[in-house]
N, CA and C atoms of all chains as a GROMACS GRO file, in nm:
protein
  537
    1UNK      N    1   1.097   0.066  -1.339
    1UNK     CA    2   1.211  -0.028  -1.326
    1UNK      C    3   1.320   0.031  -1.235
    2UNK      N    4   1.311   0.175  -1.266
    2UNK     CA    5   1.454   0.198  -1.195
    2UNK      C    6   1.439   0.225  -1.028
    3UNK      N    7   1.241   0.212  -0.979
    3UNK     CA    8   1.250   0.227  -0.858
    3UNK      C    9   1.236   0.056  -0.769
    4UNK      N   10   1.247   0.013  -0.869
    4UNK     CA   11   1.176  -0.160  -0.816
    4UNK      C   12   1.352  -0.165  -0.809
    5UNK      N   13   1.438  -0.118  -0.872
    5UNK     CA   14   1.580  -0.160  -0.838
    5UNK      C   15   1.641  -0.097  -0.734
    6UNK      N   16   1.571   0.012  -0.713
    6UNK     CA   17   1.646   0.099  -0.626
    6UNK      C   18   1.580   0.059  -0.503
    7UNK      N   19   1.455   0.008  -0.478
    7UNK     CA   20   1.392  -0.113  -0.381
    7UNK      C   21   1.513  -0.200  -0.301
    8UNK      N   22   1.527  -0.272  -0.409
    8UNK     CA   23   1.609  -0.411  -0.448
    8UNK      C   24   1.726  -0.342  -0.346
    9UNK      N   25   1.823  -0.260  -0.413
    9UNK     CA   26   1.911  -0.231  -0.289
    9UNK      C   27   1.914  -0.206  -0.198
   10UNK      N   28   1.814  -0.120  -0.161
   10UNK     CA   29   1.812  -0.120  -0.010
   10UNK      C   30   1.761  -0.217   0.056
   11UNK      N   31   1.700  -0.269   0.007
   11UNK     CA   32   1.614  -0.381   0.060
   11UNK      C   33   1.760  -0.483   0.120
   12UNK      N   34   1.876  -0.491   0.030
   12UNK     CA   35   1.989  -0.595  -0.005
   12UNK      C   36   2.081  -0.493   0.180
   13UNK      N   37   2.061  -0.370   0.141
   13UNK     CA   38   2.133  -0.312   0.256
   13UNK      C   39   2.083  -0.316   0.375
   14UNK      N   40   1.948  -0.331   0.377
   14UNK     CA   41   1.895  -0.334   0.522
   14UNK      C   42   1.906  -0.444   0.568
   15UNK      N   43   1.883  -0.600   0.505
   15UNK     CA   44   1.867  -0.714   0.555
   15UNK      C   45   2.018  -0.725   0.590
   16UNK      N   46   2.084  -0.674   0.513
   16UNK     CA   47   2.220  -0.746   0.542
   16UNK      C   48   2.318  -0.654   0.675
   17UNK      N   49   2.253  -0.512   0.670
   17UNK     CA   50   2.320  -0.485   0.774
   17UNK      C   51   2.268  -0.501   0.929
   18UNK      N   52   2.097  -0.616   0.908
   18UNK     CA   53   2.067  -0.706   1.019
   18UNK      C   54   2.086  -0.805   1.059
   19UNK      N   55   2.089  -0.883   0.935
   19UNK     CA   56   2.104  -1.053   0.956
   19UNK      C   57   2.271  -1.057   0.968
   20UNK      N   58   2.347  -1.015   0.906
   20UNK     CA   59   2.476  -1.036   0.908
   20UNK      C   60   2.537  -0.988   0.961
   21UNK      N   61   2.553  -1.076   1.062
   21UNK     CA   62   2.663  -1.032   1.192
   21UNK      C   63   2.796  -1.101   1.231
   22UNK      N   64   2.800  -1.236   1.151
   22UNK     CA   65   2.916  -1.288   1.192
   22UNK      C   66   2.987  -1.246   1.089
   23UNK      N   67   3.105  -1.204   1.109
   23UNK     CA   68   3.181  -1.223   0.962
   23UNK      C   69   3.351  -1.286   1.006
   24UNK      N   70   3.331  -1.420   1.064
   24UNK     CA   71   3.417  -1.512   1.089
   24UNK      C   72   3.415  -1.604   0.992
   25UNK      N   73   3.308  -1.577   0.862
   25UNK     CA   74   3.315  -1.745   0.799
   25UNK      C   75   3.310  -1.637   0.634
   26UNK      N   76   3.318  -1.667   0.540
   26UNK     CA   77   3.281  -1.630   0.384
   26UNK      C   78   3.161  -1.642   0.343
   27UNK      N   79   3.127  -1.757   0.359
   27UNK     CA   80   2.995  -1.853   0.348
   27UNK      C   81   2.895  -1.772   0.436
   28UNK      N   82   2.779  -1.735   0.402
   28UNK     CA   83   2.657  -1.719   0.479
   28UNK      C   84   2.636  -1.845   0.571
   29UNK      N   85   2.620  -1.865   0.675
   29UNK     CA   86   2.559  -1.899   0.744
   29UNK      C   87   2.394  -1.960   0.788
   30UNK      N   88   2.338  -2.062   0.817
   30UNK     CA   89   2.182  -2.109   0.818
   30UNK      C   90   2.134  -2.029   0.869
   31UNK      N   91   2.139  -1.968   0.991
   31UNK     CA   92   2.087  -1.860   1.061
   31UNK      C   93   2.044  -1.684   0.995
   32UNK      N   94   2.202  -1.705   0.913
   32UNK     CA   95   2.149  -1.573   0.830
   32UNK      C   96   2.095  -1.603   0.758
   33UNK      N   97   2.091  -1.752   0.671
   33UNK     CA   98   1.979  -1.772   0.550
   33UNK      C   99   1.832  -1.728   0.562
   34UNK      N  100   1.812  -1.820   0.682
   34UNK     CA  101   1.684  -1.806   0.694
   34UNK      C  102   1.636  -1.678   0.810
   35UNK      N  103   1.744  -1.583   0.862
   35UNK     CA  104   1.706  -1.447   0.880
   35UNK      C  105   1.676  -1.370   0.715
   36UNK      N  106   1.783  -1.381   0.629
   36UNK     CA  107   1.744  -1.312   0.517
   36UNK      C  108   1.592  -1.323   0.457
   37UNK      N  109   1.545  -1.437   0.420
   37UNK     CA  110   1.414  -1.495   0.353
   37UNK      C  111   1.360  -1.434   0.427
   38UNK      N  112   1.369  -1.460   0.562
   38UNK     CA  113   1.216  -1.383   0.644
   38UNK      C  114   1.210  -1.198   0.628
   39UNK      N  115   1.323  -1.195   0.621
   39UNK     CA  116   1.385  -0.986   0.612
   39UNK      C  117   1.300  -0.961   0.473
   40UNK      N  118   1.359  -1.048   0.398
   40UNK     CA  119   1.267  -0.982   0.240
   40UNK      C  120   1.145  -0.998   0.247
   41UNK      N  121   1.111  -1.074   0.280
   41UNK     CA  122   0.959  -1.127   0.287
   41UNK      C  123   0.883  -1.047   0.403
   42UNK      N  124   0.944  -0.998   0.486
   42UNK     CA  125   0.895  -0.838   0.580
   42UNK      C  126   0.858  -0.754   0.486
   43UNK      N  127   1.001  -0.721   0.442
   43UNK     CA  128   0.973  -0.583   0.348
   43UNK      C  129   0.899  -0.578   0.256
   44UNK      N  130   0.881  -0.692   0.197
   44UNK     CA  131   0.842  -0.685   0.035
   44UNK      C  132   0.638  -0.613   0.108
   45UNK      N  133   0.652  -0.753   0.186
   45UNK     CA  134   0.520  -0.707   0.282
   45UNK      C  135   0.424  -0.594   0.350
   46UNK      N  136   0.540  -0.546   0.370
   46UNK     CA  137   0.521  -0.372   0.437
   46UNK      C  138   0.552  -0.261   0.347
   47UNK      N  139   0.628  -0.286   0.200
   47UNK     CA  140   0.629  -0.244   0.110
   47UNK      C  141   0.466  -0.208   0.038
   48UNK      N  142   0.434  -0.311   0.002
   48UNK     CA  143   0.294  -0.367  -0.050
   48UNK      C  144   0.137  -0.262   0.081
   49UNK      N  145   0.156  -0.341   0.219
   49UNK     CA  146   0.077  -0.250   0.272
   49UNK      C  147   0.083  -0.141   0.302
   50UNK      N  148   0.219  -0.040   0.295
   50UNK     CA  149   0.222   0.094   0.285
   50UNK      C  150   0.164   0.160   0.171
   51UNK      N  151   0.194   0.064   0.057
   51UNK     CA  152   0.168   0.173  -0.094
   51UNK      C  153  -0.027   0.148  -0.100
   52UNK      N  154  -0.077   0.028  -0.017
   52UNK     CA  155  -0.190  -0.019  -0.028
   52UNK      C  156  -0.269   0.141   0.046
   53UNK      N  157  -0.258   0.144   0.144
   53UNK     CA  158  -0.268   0.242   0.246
   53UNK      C  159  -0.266   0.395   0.224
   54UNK      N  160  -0.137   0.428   0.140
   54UNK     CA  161  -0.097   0.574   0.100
   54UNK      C  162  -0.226   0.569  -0.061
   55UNK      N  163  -0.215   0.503  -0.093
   55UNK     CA  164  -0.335   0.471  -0.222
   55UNK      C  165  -0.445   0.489  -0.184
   56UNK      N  166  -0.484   0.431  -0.101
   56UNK     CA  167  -0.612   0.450  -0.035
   56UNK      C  168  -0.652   0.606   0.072
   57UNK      N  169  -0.541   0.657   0.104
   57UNK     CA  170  -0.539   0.769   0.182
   57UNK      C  171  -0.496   0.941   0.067
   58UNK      N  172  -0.426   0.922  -0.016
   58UNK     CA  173  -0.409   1.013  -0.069
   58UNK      C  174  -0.517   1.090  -0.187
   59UNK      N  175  -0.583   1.053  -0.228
   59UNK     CA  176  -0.764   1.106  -0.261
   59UNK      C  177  -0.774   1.217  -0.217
   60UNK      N  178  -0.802   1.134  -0.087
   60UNK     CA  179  -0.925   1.255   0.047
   60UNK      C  180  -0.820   1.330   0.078
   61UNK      N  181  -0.722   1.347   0.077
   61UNK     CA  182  -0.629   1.415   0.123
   61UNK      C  183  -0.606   1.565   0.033
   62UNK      N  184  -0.554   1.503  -0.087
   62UNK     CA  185  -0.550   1.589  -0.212
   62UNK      C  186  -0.706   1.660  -0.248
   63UNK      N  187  -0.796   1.618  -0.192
   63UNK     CA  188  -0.936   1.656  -0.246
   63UNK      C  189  -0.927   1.796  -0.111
   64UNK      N  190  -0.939   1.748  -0.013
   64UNK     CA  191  -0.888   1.867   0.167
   64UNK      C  192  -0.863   1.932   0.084
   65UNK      N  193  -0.716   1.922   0.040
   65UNK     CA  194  -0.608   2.066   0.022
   65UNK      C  195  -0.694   2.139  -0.141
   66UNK      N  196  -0.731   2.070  -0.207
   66UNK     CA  197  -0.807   2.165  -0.325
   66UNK      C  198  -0.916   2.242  -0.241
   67UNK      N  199  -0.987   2.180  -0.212
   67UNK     CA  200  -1.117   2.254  -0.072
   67UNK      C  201  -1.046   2.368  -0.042
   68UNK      N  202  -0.961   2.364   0.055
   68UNK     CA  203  -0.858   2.443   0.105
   68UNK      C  204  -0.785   2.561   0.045
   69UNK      N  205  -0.756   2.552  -0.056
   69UNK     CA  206  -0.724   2.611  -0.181
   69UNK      C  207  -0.801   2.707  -0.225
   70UNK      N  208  -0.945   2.634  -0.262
   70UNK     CA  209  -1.047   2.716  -0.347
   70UNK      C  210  -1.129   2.820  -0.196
   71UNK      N  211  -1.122   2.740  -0.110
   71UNK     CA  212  -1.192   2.866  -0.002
   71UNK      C  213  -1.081   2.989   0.044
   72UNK      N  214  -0.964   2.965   0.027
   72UNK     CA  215  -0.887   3.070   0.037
   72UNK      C  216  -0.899   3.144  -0.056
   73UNK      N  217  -0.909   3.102  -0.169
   73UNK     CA  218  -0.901   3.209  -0.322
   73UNK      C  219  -1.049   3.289  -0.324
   74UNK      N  220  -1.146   3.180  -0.274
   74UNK     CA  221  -1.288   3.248  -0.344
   74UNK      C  222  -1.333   3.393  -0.220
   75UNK      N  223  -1.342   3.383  -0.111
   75UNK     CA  224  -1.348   3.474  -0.039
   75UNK      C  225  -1.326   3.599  -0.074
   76UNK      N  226  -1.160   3.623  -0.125
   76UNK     CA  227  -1.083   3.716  -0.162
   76UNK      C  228  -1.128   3.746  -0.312
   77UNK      N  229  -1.191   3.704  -0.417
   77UNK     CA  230  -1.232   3.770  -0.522
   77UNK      C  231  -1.072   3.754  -0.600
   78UNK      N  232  -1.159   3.815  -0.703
   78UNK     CA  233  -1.112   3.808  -0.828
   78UNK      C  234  -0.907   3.937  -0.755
   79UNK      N  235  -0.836   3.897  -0.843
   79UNK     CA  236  -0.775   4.065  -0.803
   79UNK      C  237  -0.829   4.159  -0.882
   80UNK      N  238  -0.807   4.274  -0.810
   80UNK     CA  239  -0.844   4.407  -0.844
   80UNK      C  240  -0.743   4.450  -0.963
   81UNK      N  241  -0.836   4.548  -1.037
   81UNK     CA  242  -0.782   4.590  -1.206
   81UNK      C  243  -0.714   4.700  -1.131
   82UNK      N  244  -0.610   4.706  -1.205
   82UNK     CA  245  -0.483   4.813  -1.149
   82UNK      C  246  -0.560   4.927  -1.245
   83UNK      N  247  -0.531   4.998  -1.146
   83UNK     CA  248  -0.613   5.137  -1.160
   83UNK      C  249  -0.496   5.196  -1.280
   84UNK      N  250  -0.598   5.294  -1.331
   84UNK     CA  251  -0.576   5.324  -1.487
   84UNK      C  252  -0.491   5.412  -1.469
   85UNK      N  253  -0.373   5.442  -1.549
   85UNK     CA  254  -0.258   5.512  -1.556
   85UNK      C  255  -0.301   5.669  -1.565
   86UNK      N  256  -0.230   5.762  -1.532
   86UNK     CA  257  -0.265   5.873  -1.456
   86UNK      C  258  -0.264   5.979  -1.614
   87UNK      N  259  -0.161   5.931  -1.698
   87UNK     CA  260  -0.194   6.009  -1.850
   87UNK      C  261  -0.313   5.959  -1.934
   88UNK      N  262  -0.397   5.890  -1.912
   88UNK     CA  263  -0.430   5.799  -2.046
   88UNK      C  264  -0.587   5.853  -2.066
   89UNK      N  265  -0.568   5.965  -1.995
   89UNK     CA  266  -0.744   6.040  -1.966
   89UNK      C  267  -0.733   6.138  -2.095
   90UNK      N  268   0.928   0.205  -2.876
   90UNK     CA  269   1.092   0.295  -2.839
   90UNK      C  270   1.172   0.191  -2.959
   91UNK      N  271   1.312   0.248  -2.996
   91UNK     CA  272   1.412   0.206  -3.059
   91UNK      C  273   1.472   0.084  -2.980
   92UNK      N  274   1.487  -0.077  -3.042
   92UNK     CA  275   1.537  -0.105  -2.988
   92UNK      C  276   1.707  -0.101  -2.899
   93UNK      N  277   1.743  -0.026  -3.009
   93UNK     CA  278   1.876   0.007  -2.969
   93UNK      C  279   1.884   0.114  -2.828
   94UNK      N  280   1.784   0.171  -2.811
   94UNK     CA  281   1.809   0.283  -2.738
   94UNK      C  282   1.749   0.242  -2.658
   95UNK      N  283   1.627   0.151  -2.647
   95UNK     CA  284   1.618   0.060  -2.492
   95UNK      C  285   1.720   0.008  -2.424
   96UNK      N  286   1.809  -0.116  -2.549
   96UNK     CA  287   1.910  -0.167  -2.451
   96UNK      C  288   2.011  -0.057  -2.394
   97UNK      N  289   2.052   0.050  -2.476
   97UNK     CA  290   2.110   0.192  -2.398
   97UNK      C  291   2.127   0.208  -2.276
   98UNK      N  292   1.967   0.237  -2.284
   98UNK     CA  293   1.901   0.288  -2.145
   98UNK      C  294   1.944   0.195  -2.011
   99UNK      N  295   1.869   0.056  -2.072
   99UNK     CA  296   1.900  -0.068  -1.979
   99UNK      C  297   1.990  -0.080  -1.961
  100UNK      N  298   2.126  -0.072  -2.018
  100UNK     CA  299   2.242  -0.054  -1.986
  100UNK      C  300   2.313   0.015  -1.856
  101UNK      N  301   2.324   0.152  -1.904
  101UNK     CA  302   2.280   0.334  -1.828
  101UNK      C  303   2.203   0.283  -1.704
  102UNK      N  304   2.138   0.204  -1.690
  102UNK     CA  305   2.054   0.217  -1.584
  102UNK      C  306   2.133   0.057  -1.486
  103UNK      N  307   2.126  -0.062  -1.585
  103UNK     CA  308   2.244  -0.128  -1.501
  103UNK      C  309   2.367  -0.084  -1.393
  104UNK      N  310   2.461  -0.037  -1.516
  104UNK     CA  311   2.567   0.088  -1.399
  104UNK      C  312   2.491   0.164  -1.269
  105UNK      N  313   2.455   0.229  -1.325
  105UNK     CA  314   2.414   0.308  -1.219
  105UNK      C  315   2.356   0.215  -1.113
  106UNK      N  316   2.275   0.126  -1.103
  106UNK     CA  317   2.228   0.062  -0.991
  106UNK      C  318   2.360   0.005  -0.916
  107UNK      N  319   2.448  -0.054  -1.041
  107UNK     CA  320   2.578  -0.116  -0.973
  107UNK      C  321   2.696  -0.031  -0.870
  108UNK      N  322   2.654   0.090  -0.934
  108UNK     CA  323   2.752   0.167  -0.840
  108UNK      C  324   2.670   0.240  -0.729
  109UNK      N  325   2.507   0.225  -0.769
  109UNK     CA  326   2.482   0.243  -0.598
  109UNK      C  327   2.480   0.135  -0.517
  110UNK      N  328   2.494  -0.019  -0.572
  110UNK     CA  329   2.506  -0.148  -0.514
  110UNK      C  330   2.635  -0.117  -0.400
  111UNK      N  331   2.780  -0.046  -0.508
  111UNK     CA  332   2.906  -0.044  -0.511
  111UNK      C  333   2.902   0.031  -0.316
  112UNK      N  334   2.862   0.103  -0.338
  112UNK     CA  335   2.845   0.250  -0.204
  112UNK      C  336   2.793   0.193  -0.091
  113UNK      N  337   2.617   0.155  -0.110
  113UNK     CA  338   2.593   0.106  -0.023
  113UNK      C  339   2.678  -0.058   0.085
  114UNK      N  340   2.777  -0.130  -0.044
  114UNK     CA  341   2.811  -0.185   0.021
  114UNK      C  342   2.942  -0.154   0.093
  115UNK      N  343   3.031  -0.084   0.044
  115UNK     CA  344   3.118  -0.014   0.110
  115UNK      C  345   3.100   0.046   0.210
  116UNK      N  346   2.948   0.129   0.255
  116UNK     CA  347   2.909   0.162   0.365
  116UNK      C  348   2.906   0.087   0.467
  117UNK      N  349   2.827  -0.038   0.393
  117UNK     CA  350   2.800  -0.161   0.512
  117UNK      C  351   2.903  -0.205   0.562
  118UNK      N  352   2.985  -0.274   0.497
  118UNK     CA  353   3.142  -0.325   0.589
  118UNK      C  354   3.206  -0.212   0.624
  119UNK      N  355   3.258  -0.077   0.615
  119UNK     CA  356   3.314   0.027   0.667
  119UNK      C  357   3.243  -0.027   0.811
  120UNK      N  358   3.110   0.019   0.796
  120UNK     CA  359   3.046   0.018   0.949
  120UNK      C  360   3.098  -0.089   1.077
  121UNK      N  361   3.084  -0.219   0.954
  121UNK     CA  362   3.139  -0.325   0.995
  121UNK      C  363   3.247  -0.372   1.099
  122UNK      N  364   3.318  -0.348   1.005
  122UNK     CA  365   3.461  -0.403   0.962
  122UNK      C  366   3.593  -0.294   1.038
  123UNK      N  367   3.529  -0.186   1.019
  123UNK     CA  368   3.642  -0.067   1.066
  123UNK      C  369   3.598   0.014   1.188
  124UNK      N  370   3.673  -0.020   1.304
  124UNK     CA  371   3.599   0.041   1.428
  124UNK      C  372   3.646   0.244   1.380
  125UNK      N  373   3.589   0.288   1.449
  125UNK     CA  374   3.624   0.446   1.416
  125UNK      C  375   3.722   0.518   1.534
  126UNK      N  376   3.846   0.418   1.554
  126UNK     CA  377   3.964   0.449   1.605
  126UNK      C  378   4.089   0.487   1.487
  127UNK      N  379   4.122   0.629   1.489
  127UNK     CA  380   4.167   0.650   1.433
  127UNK      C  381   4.339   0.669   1.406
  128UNK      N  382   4.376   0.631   1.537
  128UNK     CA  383   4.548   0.605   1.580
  128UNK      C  384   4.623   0.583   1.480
  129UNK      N  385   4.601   0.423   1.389
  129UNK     CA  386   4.711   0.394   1.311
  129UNK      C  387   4.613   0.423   1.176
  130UNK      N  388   4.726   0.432   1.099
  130UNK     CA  389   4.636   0.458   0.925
  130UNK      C  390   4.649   0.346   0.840
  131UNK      N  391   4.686   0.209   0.896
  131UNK     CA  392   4.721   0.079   0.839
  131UNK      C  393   4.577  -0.006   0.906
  132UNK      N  394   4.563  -0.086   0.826
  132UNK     CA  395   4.467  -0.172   0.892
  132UNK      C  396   4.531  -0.291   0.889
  133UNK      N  397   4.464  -0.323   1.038
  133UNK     CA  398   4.513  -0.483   1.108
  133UNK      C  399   4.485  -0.565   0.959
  134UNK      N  400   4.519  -0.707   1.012
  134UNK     CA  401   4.461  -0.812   0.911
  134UNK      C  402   4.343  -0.886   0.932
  135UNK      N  403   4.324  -0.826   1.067
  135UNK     CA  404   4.129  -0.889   1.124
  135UNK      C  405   4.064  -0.828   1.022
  136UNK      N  406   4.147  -0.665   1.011
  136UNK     CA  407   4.023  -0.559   0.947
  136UNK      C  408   4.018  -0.600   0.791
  137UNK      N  409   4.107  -0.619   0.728
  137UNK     CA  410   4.164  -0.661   0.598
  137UNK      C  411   4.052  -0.796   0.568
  138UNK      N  412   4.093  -0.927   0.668
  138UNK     CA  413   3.982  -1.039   0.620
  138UNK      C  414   3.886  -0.988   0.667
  139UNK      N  415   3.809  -0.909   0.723
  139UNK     CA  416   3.642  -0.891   0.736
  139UNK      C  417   3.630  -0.842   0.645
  140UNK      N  418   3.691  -0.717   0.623
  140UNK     CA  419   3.630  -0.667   0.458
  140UNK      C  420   3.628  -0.754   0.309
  141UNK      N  421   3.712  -0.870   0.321
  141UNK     CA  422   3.694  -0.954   0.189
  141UNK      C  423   3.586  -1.048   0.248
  142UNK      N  424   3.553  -1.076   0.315
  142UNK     CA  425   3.445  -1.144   0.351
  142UNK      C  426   3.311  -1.105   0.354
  143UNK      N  427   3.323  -0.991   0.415
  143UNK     CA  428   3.196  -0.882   0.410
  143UNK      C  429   3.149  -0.825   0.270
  144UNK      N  430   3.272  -0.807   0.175
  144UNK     CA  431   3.205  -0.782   0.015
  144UNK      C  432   3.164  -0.976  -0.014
  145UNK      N  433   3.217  -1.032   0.005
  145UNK     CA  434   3.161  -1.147  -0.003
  145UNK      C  435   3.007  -1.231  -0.018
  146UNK      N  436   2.994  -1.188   0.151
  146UNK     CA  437   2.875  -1.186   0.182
  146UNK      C  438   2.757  -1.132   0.169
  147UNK      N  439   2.827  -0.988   0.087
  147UNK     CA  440   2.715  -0.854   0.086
  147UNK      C  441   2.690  -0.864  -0.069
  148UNK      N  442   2.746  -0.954  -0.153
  148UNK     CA  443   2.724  -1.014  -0.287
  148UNK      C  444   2.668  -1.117  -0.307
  149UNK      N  445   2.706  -1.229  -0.206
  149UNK     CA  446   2.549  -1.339  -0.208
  149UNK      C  447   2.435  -1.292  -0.164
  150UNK      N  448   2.414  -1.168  -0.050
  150UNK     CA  449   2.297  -1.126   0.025
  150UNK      C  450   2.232  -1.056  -0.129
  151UNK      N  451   2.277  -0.967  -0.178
  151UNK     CA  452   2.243  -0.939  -0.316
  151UNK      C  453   2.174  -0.991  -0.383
  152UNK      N  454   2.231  -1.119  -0.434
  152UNK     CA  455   2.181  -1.239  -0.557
  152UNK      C  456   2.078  -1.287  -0.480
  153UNK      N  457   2.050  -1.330  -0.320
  153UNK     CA  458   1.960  -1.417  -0.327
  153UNK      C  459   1.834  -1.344  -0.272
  154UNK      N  460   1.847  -1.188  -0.242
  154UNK     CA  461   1.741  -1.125  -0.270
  154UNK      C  462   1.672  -1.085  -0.430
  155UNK      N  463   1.757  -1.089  -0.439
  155UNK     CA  464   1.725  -1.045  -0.600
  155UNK      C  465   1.584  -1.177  -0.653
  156UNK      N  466   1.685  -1.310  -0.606
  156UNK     CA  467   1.553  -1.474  -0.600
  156UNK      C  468   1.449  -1.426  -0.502
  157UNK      N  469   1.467  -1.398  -0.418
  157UNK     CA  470   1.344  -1.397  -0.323
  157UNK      C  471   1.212  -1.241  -0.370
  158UNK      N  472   1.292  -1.154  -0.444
  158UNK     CA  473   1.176  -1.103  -0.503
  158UNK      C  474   1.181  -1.142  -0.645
  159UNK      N  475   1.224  -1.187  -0.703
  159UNK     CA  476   1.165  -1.260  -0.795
  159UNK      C  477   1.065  -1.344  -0.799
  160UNK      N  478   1.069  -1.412  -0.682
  160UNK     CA  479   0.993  -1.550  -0.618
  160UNK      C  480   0.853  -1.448  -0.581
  161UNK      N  481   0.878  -1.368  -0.483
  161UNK     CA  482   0.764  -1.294  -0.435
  161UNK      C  483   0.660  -1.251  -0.505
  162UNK      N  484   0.708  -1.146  -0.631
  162UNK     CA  485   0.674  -1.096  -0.749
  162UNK      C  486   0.552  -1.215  -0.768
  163UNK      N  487   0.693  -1.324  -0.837
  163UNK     CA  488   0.600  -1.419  -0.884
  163UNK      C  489   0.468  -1.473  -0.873
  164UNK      N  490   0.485  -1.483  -0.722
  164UNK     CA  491   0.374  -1.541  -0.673
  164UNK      C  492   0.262  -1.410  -0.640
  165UNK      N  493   0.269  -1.340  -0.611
  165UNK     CA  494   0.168  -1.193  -0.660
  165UNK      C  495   0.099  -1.210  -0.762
  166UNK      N  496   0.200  -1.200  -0.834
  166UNK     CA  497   0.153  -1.218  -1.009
  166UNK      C  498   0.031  -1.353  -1.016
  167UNK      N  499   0.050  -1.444  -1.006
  167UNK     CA  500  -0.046  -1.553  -0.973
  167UNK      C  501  -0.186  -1.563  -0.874
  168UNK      N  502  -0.112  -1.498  -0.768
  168UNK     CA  503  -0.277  -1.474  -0.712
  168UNK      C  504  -0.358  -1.368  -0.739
  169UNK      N  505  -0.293  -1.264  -0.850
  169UNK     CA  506  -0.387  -1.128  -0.892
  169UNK      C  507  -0.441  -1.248  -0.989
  170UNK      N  508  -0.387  -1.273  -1.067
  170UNK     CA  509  -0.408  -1.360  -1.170
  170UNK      C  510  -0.546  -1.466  -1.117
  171UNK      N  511  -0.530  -1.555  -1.045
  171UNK     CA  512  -0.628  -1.655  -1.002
  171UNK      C  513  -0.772  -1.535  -0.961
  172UNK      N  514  -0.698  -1.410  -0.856
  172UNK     CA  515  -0.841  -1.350  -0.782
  172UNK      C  516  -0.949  -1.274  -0.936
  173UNK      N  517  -0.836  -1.278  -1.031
  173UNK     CA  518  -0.880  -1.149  -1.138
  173UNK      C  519  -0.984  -1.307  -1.257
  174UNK      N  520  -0.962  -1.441  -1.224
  174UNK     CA  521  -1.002  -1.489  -1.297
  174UNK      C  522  -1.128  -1.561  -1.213
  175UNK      N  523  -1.125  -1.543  -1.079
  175UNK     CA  524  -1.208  -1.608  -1.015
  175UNK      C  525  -1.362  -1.473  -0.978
  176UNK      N  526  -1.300  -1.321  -1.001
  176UNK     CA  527  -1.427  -1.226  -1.003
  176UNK      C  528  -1.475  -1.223  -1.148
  177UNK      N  529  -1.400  -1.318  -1.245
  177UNK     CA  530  -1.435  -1.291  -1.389
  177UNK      C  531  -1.538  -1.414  -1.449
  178UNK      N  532  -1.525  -1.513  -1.386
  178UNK     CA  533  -1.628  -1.632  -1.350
  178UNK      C  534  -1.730  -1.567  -1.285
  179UNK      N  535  -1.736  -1.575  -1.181
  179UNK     CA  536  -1.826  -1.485  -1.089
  179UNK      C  537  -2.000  -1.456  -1.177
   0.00000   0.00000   0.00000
């Protein structure tokens, strides 16, 4: 909830610091009306196919970097046992 | 959860959106409204009515996004709905 709101505002800040350009009247304007509708209806849009996309891409991605991960570690072995203290003979 | 401590939360979480509503729109008409000449420390009365106009405007732009993803939502909601009942026929 609190990121679908935090959406919501910017979403409220971006359209408006595009569509709204006159500020000779109080009243919105037809032009900005129907700039706004189309602005949300962008975003909501490109909202939707980004998260579609990063969903679909982040898998293979995260699966790489474990790959990546485990061939760096396995090469190098286990660490080495710290050699035995010099009294304990 | 407690109901009491949901509405809390919902509360707590109202504010807070309102006062980042509060910022971002103050940002927007600053940008607006106030050229970044800094000579006199009074503002004209051009600058004075754009800024009551501009919180104005930047409060209906608000509400009727708020409808238009509501609306959007909505209609999402309906075609998962129809596609989720039409692979369930299937």
């Amino acid at each position: 909830l609190r990121d679908f709101l935090l959406v919501y505002n910017r979403m409220t800040e971006l359209c408006f610091r595009h569509c709204v350009c006159n500020l000779n009247y109080r009243l919105l304007t037809g032009r900005e009306e129907s700039c706004l509708d189309s602005c949300a209806a962008r975003l909501v849009r490109a909202n939707h196919r980004l998260m579609g996309t990063y969903v679909g891409l982040v898998p293979a991605l995260l699966q790489r970097r474990a790959a990546e991960h485990g061939a760096l570690a396995g090469p190098s072995g286990p660490p080495a046992s710290p050699e035995p203290a010099p009294g304990s003979a | 959860m407690d109901p009491l401590r949901a509405q809390q939360l919902a509360a707590e979480l109202e504010v807070e959106m309102m006062a980042d509503m509060y910022n971002r729109m103050t940002q927007a008409c600053h940008r607006k409204c106030v050229p970044p000449f800094y000579k006199e420390s009074e503002l004209s009365k051009g600058e004075c009515v754009c800024l009551d106009r501009c919180v104005a405007k930047y409060l209906e732009v608000h509400e009727r996004m708020g409808k238009k993803l509501t609306e959007l939502s909505l209609q999402d909601e309906e075609l998962l709905k129809r596609m989720q009942q039409g692979s369930g026929s299937a």
